[in-house]
C-alpha positions in Angstrom: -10.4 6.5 2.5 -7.2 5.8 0.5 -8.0 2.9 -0.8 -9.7 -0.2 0.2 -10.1 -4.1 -1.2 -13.9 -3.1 -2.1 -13.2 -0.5 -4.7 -11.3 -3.6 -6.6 -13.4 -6.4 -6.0 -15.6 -5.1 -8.6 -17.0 -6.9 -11.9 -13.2 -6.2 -13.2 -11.9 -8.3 -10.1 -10.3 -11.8 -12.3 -13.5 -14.5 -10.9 -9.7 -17.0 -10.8 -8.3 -15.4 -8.2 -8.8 -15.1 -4.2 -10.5 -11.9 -2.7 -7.4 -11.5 -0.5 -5.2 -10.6 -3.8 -7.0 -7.1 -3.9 -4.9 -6.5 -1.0 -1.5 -6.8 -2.1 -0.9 -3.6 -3.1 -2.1 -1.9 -0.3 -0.4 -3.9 2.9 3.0 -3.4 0.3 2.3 0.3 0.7 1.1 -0.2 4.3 4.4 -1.8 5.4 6.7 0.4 4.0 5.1 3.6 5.8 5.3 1.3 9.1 8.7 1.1 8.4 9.5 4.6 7.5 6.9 5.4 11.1 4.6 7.2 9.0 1.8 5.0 10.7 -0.7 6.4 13.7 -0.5 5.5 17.4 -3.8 4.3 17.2 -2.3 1.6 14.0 0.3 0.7 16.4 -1.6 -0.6 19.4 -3.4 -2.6 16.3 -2.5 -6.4 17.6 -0.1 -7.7 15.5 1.8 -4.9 14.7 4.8 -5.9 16.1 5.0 -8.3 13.7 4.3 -6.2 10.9 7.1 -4.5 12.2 9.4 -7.5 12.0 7.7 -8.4 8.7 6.6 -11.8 10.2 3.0 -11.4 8.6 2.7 -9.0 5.2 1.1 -6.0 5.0 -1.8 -6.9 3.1 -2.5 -10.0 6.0 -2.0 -6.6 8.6 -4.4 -4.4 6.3 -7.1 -7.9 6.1 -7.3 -8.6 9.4 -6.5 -5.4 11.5 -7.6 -2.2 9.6 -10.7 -4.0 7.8 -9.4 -3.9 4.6 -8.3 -0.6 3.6 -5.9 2.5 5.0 -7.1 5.8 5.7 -6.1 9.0 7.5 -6.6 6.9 11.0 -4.0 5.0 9.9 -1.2 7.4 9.3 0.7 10.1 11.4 0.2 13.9 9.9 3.8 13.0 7.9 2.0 9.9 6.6 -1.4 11.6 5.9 0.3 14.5 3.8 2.6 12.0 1.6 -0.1 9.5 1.0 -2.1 12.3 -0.2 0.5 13.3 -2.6 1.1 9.7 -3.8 -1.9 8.5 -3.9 -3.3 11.9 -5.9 -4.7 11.7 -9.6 -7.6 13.0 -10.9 -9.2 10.0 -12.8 -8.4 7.1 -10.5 -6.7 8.3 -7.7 -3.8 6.3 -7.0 -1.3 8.5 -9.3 2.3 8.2 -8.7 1.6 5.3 -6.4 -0.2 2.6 -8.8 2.5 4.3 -12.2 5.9 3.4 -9.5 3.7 0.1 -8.9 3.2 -1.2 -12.5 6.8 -0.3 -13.4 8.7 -1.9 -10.7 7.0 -5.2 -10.7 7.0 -5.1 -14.7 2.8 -5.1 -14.9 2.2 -4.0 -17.8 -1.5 -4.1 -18.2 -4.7 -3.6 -15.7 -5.3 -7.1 -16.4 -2.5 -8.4 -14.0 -2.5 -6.3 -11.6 -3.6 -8.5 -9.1 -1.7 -11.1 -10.2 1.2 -10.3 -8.1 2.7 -12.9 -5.8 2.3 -11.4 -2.3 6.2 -11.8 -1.4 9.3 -10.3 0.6 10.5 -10.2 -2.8 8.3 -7.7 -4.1 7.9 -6.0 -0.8 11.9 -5.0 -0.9 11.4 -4.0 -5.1 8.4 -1.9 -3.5 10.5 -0.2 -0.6 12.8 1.4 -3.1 10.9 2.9 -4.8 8.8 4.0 -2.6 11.3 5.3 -0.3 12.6 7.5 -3.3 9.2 8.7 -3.9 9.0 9.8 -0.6 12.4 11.4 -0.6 11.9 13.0 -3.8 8.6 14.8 -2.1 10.4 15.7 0.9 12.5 17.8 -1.2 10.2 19.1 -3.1 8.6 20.7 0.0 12.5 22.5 0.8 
């Protein structure tokens, strides 16, 4: 497992704040490997991911409702599997280069608003970027 709304919803989850907002950063994540088709077959004959596809539901609704909460190898290709590996990789919390490009480009600046984020297209487009040159940066690292 990758990562999953139940390793946040802990005694550090904010008691203000809906159970749903644990999700956000992982249907951002999510959608941007649909849209780079990082994702499995098996995620793709998911319902409703055509219109994760066309972004007519977000990525942490598609990660809620259709892959119980969480992404793991099921839900990625062999492409997908090896790069969320390498994102995803630290050895104290393991969420490395993912959860650093996360904080920075949505200006978090502490642990204590991370889940504050607005779950937006806004934020999903920030995200792509940067995530997209994460990715690119690894696929050249592998040359």
């Amino acid at each position: 497992m990758y990562d999953h709304v139940s390793f946040h919803l802990d005694e550090d989850y904010p008691a203000d704040l809906p159970a749903h907002h644990a999700a956000h950063h992982i249907g951002y994540y999510y959608a941007w490997a649909v849209s780079q088709n990082l994702h499995s077959e098996a995620a793709a004959s998911l319902p409703d991911f055509d219109k994760l596809q066309s972004g007519a539901i977000s990525g942490a609704k598609f990660v809620l409702e259709q892959l119980n909460g969480g992404i793991d190898e099921t839900c990625f290709n062999d492409l997908g599997n090896r790069f969320t590996r390498y994102y995803y990789a630290d050895e104290d919390e393991g969420y490395g280069l993912f959860m650093e490009d996360y904080f920075t480009t949505l200006g978090i600046e502490d642990d204590s608003m991370f889940y504050h984020t607005a779950n937006s297209s806004e934020n999903q487009s920030l995200l792509n970027a940067v995530f997209q040159t994460g990715f690119e940066r690894w696929q050249n690292s592998l040359k």
